[in-house]
C-alpha positions in Angstrom: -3.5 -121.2 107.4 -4.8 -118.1 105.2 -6.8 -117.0 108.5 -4.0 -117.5 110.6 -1.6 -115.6 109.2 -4.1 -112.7 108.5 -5.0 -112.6 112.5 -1.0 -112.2 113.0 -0.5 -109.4 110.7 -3.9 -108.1 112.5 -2.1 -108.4 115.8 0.8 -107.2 114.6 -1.0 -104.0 112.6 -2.1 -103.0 116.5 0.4 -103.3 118.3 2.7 -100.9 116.0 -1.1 -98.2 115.8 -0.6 -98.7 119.9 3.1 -98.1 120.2 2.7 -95.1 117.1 -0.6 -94.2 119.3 1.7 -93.9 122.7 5.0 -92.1 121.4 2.7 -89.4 120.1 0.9 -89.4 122.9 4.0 -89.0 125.4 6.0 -87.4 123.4 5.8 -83.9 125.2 6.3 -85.5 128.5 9.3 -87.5 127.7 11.1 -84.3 125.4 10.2 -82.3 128.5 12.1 -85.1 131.0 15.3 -84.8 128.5 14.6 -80.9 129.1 14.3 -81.2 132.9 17.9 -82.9 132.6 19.5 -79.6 131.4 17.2 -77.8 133.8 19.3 -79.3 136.7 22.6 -78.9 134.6 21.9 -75.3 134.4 21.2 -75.0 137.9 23.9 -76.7 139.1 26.2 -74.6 137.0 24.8 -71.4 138.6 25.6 -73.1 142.0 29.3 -73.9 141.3 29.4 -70.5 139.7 27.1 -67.8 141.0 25.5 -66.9 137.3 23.7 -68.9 134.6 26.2 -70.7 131.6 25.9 -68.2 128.8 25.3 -70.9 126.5 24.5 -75.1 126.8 27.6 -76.0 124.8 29.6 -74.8 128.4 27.6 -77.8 130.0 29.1 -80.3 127.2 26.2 -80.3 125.0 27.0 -80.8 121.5 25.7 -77.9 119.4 23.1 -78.3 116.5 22.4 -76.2 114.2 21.3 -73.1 115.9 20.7 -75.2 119.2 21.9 -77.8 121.4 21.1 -81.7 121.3 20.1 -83.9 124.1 18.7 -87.7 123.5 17.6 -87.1 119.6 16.0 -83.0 120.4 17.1 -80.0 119.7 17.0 -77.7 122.5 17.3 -73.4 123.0 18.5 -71.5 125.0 18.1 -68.1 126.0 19.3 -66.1 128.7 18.3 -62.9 129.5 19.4 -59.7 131.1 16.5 -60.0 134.7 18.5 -63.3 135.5 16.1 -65.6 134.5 16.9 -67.8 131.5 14.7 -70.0 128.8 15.0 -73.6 127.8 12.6 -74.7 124.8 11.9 -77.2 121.9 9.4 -77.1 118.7 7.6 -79.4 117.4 6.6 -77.4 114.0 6.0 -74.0 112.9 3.6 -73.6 115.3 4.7 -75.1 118.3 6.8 -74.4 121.2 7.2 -75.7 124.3 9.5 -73.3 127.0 10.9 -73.6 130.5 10.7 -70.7 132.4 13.0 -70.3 135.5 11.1 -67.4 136.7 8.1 -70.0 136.9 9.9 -73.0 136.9 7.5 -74.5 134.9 6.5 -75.8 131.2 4.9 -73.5 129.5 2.5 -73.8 125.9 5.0 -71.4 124.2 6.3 -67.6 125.1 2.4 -66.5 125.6 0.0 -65.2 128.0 0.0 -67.3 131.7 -3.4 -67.7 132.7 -3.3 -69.1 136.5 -3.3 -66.4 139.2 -0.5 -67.6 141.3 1.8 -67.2 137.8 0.6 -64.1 136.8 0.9 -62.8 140.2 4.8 -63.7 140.0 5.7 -62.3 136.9 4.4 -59.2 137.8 6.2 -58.9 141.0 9.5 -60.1 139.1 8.8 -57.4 136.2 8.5 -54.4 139.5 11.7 -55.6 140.6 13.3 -55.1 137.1 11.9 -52.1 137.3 13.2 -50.8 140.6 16.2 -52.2 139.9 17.2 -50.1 136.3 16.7 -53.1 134.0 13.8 -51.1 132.3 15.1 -48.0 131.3 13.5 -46.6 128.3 10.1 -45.1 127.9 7.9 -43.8 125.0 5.6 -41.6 126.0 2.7 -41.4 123.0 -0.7 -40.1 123.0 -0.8 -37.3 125.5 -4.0 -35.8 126.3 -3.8 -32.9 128.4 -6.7 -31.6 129.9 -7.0 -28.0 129.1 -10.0 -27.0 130.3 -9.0 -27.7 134.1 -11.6 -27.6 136.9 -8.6 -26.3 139.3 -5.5 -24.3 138.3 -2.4 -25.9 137.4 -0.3 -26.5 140.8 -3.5 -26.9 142.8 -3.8 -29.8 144.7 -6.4 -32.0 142.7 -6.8 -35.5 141.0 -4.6 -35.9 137.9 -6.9 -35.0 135.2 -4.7 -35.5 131.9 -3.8 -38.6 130.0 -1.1 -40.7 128.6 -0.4 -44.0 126.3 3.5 -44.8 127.6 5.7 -47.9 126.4 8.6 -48.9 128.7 11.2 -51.1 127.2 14.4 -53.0 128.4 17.9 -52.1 128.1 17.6 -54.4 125.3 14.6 -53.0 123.3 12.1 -55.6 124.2 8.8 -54.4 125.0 8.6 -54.5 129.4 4.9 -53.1 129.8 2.5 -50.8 128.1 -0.9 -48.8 129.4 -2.5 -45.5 129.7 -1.2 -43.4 132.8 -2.7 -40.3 134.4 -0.9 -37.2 135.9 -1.3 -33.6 136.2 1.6 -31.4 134.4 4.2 -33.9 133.6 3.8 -37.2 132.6 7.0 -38.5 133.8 6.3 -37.3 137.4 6.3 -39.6 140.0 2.5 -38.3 140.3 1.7 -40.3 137.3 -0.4 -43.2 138.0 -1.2 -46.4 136.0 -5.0 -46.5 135.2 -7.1 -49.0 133.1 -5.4 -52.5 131.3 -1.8 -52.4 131.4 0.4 -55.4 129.8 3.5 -56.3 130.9 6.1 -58.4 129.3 9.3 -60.6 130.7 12.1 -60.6 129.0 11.4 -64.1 127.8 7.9 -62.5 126.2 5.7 -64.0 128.7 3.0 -61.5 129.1 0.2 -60.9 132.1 -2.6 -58.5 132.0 -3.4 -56.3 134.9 -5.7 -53.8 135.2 -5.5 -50.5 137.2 -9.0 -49.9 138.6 -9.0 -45.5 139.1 -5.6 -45.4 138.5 -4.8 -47.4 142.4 -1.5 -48.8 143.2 -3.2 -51.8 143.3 -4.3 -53.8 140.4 -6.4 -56.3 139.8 -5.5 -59.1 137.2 -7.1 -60.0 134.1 -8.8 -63.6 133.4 -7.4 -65.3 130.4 
């Protein structure tokens, strides 16, 4: 009788380490399933309304705390001023887990992307924003002009001084920072990019690129 009742509560011992064992495991996956249901909320509200909801309580999500509940988790929202938005949960101090619409993908918190195809669409997005106005402030630090000049100033020659600028969004938040080249005035449109530049959505999703001679055309940077 003793052994059979200690081969139950055996039994029983493993199946609650298996379930314990599988709700960790699938935890992520499931939290980010609840998230993909707000995903398609949000998009759908952008369809009926040409914009993204300023907030998740529009959708009729109940507000918590400082965020928004769905099945048990607390989810934020943010969205920003390039018309992308992010949805994301914690699970600790130390961990985040975001949507990003520009990617449409789950990302391991607002951090470096590391495959190409990614990289090579933020940058592109964070051009546009540039062309477009949406980074408008820049802090030019650091110059170095080259005074002792192997050609005259106004002669046609390679830029030979140097730079450290910061651009910024309407907002304040950091858009891209690098060294730049030029010839008299570093804010011509004669200035060119040159060695590791990073840029930075507005969601704080950075990608690495790196100017090889100052070219137009950059090569990006393995994580």
């Amino acid at each position: 009788m003793k052994k059979r009742i200690l081969i139950v509560c055996l039994a029983v011992l493993v199946l609650l380490v298996g379930l314990w064992t599988y709700f960790c495991l699938t935890w992520r996956s499931r939290t980010e399933a609840k998230g993909n249901r707000i995903v398609a909320r949000i998009e759908a509200y952008k369809s009926r309304h040409g914009a993204y909801p300023d907030n998740l309580g529009v959708l009729g999500i109940p507000a918590k705390g400082d965020g928004n509940a769905l099945g048990g988790v607390t989810f934020f929202y943010d969205r920003w001023q390039d018309g992308t938005y992010s949805l994301y949960f914690t699970a600790g101090p130390d961990e985040t887990y975001v949507y990003d619409s520009l990617l449409e993908t789950w990302l391991d918190g607002f951090s470096y992307v590391s495959d190409r195809e990614k990289r090579q669409t933020i940058f592109e997005h964070i051009q546009a924003c540039y062309t477009n106005g949406w980074i408008d402030s820049t802090v030019i630090d650091s110059v170095k002009p080259n005074v002792l000049r192997l050609q005259p100033e106004g002669h046609a020659t390679a830029p030979d001084s140097l730079a450290y600028v910061r651009n910024y969004y309407k907002d304040g938040r950091f858009a891209g920072l690098g060294w730049i080249t030029f010839c008299k005035d570093p804010e011509d449109d004669g200035a060119n990019r040159i060695g590791l530049w990073t840029f930075y959505t507005e969601a704080g999703i950075s990608v690495s690129v790196d100017y090889r001679h100052g070219t137009s055309t950059p090569l990006y940077v393995p994580k």
